[in-house]
Residue frames as qw, qx, qy, qz and C-alpha x, y, z in Angstrom:
[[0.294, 0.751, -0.173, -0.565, -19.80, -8.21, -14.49],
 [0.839, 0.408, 0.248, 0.261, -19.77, -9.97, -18.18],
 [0.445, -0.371, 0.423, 0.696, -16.22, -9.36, -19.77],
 [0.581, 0.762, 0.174, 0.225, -16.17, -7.38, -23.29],
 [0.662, 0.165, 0.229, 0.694, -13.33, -7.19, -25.00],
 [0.429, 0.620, 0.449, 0.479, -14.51, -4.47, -26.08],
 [0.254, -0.711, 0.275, -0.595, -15.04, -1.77, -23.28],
 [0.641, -0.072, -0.656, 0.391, -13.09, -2.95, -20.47],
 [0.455, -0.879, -0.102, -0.099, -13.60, -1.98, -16.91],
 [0.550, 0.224, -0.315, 0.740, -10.78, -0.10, -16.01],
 [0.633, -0.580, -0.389, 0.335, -9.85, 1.74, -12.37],
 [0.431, 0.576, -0.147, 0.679, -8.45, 4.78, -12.40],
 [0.469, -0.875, 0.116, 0.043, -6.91, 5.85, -8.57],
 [0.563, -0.675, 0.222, 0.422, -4.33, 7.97, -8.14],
 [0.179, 0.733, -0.403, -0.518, -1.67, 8.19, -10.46],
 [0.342, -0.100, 0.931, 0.075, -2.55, 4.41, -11.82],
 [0.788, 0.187, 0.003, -0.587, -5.46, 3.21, -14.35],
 [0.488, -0.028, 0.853, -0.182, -6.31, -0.63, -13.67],
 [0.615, 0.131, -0.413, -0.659, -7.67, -2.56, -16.42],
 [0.612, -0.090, 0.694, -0.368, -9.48, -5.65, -14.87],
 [0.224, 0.453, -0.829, -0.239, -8.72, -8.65, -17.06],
 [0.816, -0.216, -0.294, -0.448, -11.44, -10.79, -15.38],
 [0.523, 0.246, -0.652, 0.491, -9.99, -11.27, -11.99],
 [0.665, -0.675, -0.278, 0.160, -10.08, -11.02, -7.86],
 [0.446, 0.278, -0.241, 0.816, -7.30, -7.95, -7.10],
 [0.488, -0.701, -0.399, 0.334, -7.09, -5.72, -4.55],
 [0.476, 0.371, 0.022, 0.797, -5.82, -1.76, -4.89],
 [0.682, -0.242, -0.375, 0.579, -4.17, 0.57, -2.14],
 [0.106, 0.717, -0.079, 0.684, -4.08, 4.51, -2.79],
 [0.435, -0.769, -0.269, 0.384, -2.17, 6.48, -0.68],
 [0.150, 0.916, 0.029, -0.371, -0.90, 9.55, -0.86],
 [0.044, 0.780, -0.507, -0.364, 2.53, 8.52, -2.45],
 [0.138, -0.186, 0.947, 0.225, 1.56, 4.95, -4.32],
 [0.789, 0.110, -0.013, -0.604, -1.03, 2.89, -5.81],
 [0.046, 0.366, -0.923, -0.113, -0.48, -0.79, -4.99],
 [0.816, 0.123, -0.174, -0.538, -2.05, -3.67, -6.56],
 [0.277, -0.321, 0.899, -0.115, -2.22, -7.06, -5.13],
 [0.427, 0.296, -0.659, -0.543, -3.65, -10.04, -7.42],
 [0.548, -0.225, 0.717, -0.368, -5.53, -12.58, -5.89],
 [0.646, 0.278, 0.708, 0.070, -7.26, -14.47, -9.28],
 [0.644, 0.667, 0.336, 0.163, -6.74, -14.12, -12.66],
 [0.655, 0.002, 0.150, 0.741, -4.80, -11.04, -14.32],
 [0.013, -0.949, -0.260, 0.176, -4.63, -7.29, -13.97],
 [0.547, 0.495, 0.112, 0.665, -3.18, -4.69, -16.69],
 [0.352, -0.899, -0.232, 0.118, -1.89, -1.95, -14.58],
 [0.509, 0.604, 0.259, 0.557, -0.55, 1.40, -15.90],
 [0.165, -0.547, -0.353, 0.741, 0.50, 4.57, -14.81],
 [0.362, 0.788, 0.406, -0.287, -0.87, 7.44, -15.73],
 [0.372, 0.862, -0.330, 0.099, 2.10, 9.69, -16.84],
 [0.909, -0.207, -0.032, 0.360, 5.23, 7.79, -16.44],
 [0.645, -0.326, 0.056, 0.689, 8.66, 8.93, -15.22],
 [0.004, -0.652, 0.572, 0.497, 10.45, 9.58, -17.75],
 [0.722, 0.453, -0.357, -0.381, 10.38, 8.15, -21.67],
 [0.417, 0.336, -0.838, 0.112, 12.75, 4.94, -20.08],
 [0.520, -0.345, 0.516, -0.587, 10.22, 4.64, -17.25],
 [0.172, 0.197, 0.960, 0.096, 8.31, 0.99, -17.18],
 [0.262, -0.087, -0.166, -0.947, 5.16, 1.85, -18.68],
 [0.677, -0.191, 0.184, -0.687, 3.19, -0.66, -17.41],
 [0.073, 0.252, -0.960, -0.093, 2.82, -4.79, -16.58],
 [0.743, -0.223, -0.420, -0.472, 0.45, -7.30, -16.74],
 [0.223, -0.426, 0.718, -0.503, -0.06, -8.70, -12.67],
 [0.667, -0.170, -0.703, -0.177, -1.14, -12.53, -12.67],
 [0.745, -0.601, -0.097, -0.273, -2.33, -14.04, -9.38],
 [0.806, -0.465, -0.058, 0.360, -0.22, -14.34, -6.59],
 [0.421, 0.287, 0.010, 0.860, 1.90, -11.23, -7.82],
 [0.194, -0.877, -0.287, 0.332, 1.77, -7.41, -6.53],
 [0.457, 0.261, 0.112, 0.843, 3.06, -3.90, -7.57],
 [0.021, 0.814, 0.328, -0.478, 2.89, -0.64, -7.41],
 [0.544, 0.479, 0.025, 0.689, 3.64, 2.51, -8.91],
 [0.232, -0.786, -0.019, 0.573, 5.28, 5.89, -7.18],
 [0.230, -0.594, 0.291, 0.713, 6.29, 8.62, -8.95],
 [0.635, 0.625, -0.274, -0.363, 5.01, 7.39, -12.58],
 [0.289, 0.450, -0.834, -0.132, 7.13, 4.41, -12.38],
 [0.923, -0.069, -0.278, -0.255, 5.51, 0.72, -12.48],
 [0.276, -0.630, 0.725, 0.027, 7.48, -1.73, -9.98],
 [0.395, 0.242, -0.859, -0.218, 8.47, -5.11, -11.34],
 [0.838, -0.294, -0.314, -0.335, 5.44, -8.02, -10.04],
 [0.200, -0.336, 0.836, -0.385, 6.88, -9.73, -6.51],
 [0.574, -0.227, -0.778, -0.115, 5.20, -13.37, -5.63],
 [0.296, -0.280, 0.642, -0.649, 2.92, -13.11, -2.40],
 [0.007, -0.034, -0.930, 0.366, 0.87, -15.55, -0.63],
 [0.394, -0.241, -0.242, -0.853, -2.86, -14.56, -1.90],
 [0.714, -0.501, -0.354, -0.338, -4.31, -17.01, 0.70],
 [0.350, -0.241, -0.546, 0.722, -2.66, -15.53, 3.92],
 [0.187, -0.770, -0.572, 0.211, -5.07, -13.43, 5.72],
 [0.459, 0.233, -0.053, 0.855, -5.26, -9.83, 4.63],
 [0.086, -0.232, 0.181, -0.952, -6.73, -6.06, 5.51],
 [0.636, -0.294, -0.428, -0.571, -10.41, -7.72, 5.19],
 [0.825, -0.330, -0.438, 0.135, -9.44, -10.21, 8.03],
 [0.496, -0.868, -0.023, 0.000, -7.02, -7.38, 10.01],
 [0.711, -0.377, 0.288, 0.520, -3.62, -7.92, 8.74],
 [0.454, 0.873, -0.179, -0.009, -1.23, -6.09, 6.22],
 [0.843, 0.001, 0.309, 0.440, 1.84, -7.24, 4.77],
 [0.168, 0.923, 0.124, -0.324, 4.00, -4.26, 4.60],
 [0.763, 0.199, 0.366, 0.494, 7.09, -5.43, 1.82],
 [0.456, 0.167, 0.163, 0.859, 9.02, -2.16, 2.05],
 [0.032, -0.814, -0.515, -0.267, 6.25, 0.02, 2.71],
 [0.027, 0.677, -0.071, 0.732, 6.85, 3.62, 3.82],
 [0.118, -0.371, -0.771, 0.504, 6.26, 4.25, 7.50],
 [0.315, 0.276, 0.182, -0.889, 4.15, 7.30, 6.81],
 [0.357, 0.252, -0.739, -0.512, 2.44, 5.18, 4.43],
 [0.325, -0.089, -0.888, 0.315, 1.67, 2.70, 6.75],
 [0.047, -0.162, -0.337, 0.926, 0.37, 5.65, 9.13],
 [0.372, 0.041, -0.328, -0.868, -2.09, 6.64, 6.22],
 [0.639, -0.279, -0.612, -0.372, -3.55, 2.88, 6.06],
 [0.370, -0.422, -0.776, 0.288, -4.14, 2.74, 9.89],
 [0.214, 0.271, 0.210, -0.915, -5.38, 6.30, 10.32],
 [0.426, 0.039, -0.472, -0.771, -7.84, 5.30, 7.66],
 [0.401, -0.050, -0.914, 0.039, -9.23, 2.22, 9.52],
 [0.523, -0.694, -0.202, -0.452, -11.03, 4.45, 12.12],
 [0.760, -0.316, -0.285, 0.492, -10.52, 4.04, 15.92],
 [0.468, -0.815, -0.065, 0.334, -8.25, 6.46, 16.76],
 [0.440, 0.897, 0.035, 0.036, -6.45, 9.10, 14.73],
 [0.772, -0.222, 0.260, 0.536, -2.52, 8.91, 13.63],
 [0.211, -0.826, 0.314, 0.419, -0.48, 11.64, 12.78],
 [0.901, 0.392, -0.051, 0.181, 1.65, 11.36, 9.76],
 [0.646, -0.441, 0.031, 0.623, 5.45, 11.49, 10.77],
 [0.180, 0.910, -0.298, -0.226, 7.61, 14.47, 9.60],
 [0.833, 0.386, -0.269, 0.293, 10.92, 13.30, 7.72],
 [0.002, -0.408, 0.905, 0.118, 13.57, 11.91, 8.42],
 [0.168, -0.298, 0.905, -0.251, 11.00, 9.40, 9.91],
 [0.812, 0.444, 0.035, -0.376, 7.98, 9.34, 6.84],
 [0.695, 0.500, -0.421, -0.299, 10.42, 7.55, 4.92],
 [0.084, -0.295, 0.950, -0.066, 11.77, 4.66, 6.78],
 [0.592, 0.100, -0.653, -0.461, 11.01, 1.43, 4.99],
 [0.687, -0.115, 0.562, -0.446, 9.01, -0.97, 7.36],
 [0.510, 0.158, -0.777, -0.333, 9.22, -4.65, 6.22],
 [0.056, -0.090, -0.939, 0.329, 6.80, -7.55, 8.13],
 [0.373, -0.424, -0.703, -0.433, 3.41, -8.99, 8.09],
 [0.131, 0.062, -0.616, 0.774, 1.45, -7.37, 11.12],
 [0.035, -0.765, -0.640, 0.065, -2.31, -7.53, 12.91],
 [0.065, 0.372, 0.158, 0.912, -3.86, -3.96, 12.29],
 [0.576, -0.477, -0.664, -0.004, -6.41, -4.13, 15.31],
 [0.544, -0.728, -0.300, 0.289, -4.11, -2.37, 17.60],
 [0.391, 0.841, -0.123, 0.353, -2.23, 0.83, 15.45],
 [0.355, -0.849, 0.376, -0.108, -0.93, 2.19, 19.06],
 [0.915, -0.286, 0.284, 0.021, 0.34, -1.44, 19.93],
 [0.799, 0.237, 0.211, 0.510, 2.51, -2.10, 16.29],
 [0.573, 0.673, -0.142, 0.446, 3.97, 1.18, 15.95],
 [0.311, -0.820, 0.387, -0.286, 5.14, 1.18, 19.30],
 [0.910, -0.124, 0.356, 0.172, 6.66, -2.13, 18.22],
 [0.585, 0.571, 0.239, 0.524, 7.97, -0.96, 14.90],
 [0.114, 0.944, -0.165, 0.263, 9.41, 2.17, 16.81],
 [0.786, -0.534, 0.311, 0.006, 11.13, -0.11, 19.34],
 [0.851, 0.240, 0.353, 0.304, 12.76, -1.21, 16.60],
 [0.378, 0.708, 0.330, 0.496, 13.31, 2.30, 14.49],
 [0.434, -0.031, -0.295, 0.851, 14.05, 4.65, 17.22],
 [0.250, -0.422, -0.249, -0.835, 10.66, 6.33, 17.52],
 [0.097, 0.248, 0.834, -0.483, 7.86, 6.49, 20.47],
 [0.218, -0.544, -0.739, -0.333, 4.01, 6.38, 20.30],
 [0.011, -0.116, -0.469, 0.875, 2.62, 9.82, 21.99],
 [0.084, 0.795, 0.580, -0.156, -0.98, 10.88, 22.81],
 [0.056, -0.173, 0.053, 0.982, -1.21, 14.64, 21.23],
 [0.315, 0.070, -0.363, -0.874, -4.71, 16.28, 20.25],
 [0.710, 0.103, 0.310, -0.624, -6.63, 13.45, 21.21],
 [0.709, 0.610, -0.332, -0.124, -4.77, 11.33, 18.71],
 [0.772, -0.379, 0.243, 0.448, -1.40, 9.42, 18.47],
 [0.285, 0.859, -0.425, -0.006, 2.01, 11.10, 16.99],
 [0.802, 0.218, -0.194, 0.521, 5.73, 9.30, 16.21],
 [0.312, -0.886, 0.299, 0.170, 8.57, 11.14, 18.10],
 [0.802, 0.330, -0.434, 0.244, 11.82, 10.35, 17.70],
 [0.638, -0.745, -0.151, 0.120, 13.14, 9.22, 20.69],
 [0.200, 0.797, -0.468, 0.325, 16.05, 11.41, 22.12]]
């Protein structure tokens, strides 16, 4: 696509609108974020309705940066690694990510269908770079860890917490 200044191409998922800046970027929607990861060049990226009037209202992401927003609030750019192997090649790099969150992007991958946890145990924060290939395999690693188990229900998998 030729750049113009004039009418930019701009994204709009979720509660986010992307303005593409003449770049390589990569963006996430689930149910409770929109995250944007930067692989070349630079991406203006906005929420729709922020917070509150003190919220961030929006940042410019250069390459090798990421963000998101939840709730109407923009997070502040992090540095990743834009030439480590990501979703396209089977991996995800989850830097704080929800677990139910998580849940969402391997139920979405096909294969075999994944429950989303109930709280307490939608909102634990899952940090670490992991193959997506085998869903059953990592969150019955990541519960080993978290206090949860991997069950068959429905034809599906489900989180427990283990007692």
């Amino acid at each position: 696509m030729r750049h113009d200044a004039a009418r930019p191409f701009v994204v709009r998922a979720g509660a986010s609108r992307t303005r593409v800046l003449g770049t390589a970027f990569d963006l996430d929607l689930t149910r409770r974020q929109v995250a944007l990861a930067v692989y070349r060049g630079a991406v203006g990226f906005d929420p729709l309705d922020p917070a509150s009037a003190g919220a961030r209202r929006g940042v410019v992401v250069r390459a090798g940066y990421r963000s998101s927003i939840r709730g109407g609030v923009t997070a502040v750019p992090e540095r990743f690694d834009p030439g480590l192997p990501d979703w396209r090649q089977g991996w995800i790099d989850t830097a704080g990510m929800r677990l139910d969150d998580l849940v969402e992007i391997l139920d979405r991958q096909g294969g075999v269908r994944i429950a989303r946890p109930a709280e307490p145990l939608a909102s634990t924060t899952v940090f670490g770079r992991f193959r997506t290939d085998h869903p059953r395999q990592l969150l019955a690693a990541i519960g080993g860890g978290f206090g949860f188990a991997v069950v068959e229900r429905d034809g599906g998998l489900a989180l427990e917490t283990a007692r």
